[in-house]
LUMVO-186383 format. One record per atom (N, C-alpha, C): residue number from 1; atom name; x, y, z. Coordinates in steps of 0.001 Angstrom, whole numbers. Layout:
// LUMVO-186383
+-----+-------+---------+---------+---------+
| num | atome |       X |       Y |       Z |
+-----+-------+---------+---------+---------+
| NUM |    CA |       X |       Y |       Z |
...
+-----+-------+---------+---------+---------+
END
This chain:
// LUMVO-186383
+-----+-------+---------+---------+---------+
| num | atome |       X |       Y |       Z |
+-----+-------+---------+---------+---------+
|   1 |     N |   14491 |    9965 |   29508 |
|   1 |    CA |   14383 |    9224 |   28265 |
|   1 |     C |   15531 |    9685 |   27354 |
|   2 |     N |   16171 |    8962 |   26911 |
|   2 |    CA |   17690 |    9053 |   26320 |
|   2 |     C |   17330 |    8795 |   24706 |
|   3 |     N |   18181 |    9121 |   23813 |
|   3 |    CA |   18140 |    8893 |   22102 |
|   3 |     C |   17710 |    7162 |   21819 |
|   4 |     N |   18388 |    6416 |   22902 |
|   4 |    CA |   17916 |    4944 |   22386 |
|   4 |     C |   16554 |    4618 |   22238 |
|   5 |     N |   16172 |    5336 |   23489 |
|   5 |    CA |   14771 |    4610 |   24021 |
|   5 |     C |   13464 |    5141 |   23097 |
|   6 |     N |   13636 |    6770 |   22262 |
|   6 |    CA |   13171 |    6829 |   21330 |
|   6 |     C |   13180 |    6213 |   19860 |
|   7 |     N |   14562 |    5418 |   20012 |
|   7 |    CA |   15035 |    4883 |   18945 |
|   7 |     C |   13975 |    3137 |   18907 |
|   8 |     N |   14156 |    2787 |   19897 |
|   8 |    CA |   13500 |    1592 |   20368 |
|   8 |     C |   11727 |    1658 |   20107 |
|   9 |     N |   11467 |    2833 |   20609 |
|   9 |    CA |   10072 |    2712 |   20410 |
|   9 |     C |    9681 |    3141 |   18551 |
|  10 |     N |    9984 |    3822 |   18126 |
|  10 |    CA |   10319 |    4319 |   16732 |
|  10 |     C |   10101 |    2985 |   15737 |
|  11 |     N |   11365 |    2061 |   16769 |
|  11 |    CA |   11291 |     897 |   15938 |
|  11 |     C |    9823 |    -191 |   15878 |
|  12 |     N |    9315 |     272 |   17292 |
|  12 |    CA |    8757 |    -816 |   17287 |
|  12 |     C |    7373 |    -237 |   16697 |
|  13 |     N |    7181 |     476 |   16696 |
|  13 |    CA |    6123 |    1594 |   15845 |
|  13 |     C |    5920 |    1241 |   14131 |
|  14 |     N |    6793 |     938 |   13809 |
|  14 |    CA |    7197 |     799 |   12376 |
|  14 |     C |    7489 |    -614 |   12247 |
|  15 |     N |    7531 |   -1317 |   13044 |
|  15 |    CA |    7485 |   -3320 |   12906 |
|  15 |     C |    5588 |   -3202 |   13132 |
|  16 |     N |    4898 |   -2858 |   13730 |
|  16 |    CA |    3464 |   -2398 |   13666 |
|  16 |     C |    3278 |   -1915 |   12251 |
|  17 |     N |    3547 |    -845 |   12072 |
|  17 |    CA |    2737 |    -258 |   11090 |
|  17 |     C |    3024 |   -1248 |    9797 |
|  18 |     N |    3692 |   -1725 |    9087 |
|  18 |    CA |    4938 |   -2736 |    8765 |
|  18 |     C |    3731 |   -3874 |    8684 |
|  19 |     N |    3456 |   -4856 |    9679 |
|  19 |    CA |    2426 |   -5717 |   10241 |
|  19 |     C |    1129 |   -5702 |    9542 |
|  20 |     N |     877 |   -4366 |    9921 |
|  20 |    CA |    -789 |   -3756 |    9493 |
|  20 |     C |   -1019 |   -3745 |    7765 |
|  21 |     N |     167 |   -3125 |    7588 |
|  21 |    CA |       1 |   -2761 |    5683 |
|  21 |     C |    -160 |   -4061 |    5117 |
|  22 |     N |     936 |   -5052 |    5820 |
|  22 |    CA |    1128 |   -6309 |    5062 |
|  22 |     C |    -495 |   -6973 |    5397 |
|  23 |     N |    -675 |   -6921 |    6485 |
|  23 |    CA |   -2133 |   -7665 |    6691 |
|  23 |     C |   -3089 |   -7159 |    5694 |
|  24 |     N |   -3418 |   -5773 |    5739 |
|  24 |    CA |   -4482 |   -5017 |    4708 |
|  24 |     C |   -3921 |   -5592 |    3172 |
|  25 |     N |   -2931 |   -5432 |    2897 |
|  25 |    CA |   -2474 |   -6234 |    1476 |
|  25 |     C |   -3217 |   -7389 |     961 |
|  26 |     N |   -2798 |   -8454 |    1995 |
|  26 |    CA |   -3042 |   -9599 |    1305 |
|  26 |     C |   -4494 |  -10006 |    1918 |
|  27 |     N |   -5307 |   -9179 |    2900 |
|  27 |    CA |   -6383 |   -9654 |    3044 |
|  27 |     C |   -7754 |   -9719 |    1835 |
|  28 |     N |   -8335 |  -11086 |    1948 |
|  28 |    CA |   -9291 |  -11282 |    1046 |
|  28 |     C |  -10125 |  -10032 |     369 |
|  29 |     N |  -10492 |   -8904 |    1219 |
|  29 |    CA |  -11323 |   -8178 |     567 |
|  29 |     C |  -10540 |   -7337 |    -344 |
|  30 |     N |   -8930 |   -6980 |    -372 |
|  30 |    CA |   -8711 |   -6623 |   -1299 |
|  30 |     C |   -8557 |   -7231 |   -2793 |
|  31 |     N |   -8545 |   -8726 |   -2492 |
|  31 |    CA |   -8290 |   -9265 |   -4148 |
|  31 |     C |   -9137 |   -8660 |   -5231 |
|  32 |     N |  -10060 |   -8156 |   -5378 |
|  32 |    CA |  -10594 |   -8296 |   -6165 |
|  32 |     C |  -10150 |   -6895 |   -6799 |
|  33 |     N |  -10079 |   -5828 |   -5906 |
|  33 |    CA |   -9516 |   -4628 |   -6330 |
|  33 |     C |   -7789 |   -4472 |   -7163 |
|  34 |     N |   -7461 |   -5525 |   -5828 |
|  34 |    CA |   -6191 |   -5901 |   -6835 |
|  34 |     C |   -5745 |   -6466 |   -8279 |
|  35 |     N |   -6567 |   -7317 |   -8612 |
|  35 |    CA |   -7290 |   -8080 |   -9795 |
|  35 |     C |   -7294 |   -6897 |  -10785 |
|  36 |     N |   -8220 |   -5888 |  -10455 |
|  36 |    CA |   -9103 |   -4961 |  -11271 |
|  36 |     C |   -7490 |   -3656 |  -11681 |
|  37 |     N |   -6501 |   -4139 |  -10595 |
|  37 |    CA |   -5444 |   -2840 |  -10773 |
|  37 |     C |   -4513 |   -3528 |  -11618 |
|  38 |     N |   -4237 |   -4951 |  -12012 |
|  38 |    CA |   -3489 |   -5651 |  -12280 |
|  38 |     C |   -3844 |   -5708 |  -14486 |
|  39 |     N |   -5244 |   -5525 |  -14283 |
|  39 |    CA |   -5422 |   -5173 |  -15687 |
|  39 |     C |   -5354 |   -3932 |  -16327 |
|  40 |     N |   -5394 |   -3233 |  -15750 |
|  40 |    CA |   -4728 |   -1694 |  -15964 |
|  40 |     C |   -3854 |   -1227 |  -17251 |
|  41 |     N |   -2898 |   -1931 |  -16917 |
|  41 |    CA |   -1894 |   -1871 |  -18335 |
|  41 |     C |   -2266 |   -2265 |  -19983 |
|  42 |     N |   -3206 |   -3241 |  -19573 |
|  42 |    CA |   -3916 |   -3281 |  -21170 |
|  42 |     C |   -4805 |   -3085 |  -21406 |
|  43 |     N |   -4890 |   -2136 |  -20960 |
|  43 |    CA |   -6847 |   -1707 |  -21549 |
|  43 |     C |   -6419 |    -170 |  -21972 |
|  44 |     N |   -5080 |     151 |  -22353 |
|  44 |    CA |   -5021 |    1275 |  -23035 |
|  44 |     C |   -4881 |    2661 |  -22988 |
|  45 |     N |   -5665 |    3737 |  -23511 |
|  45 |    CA |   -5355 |    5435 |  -23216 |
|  45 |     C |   -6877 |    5494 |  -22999 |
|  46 |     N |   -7972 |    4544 |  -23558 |
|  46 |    CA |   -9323 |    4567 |  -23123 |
|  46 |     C |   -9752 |    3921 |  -22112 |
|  47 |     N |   -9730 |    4837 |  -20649 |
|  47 |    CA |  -10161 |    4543 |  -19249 |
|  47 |     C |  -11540 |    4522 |  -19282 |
|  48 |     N |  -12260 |    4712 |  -20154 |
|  48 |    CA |  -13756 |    4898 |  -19637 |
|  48 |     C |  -14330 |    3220 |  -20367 |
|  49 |     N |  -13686 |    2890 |  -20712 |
|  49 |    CA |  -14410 |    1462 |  -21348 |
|  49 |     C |  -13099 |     528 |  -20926 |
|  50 |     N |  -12867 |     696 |  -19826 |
|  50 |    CA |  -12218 |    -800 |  -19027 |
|  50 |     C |  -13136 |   -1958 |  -18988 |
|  51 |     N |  -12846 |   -2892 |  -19562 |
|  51 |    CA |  -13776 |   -4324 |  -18893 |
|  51 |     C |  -12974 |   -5085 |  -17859 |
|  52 |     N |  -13051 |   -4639 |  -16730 |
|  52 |    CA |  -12169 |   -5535 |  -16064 |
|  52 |     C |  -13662 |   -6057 |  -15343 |
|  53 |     N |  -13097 |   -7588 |  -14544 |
|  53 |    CA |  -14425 |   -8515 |  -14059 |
|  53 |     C |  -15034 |   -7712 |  -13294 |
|  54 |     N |  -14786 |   -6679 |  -12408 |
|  54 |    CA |  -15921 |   -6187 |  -11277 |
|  54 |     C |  -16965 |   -5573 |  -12240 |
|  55 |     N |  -16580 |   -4539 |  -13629 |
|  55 |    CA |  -17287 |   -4283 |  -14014 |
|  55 |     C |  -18248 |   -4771 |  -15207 |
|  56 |     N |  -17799 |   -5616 |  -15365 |
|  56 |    CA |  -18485 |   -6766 |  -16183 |
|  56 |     C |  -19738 |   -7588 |  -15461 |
|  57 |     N |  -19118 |   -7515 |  -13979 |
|  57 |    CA |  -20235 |   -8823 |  -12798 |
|  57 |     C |  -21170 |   -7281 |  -12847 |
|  58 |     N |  -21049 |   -5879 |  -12674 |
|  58 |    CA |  -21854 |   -5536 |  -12205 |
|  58 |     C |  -22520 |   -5040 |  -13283 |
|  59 |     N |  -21916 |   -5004 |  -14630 |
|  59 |    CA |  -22815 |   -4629 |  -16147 |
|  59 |     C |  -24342 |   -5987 |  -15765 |
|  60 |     N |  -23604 |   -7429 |  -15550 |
|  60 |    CA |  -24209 |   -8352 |  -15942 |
|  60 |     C |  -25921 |   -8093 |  -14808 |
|  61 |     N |  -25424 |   -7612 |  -13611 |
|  61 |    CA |  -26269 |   -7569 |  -12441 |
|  61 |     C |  -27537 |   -6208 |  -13061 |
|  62 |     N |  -26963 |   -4970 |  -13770 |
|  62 |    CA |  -27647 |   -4398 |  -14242 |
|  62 |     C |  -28378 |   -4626 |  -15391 |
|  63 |     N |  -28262 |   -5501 |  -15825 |
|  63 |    CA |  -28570 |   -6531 |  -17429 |
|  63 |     C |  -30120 |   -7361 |  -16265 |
|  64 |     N |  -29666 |   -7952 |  -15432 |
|  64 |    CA |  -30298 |   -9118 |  -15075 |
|  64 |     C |  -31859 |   -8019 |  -14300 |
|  65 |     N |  -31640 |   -6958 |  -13369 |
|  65 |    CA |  -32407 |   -6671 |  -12986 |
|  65 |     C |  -33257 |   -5813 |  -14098 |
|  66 |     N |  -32513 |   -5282 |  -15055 |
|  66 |    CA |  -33522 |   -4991 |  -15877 |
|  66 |     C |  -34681 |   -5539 |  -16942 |
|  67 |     N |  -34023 |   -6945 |  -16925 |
|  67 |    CA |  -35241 |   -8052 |  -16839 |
|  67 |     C |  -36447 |   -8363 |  -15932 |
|  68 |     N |  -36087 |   -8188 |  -14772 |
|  68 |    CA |  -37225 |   -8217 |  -14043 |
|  68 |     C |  -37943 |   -7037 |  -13800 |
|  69 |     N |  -37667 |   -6274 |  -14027 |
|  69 |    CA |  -38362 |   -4487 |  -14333 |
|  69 |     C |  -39640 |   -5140 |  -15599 |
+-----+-------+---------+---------+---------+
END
């Protein structure tokens, strides 16, 4: 096995890995996390009172079941 042939596989290792990231990126289950990273910038130096939508759907879900309690 000669410098190319490590060179060759190297490459093709990294057109894979390359493949994979891009797939995990744009797959559906990340939007929403992405969404939630994308508001980031304006919500300030106060991290503990972000309203971004995940935590708003899940304020609303804890709102709703404590109605039926």
């Amino acid at each position: 096995m000669d410098i190319n042939t490590l060179r060759g596989i190297m490459t093709g290792l990294l057109i894979v890995v390359f493949i994979a990231l891009f797939i995990w990126a744009y797959s559906k289950k990340r939007h929403d996390d992405f969404n939630e990273a994308a508001l980031l910038p304006f919500t300030g130096d106060d991290l503990d009172n972000i309203s971004t939508p995940k935590k708003m759907e899940k304020a609303q879900n804890n709102k709703f079941q404590g109605d039926k309690l």
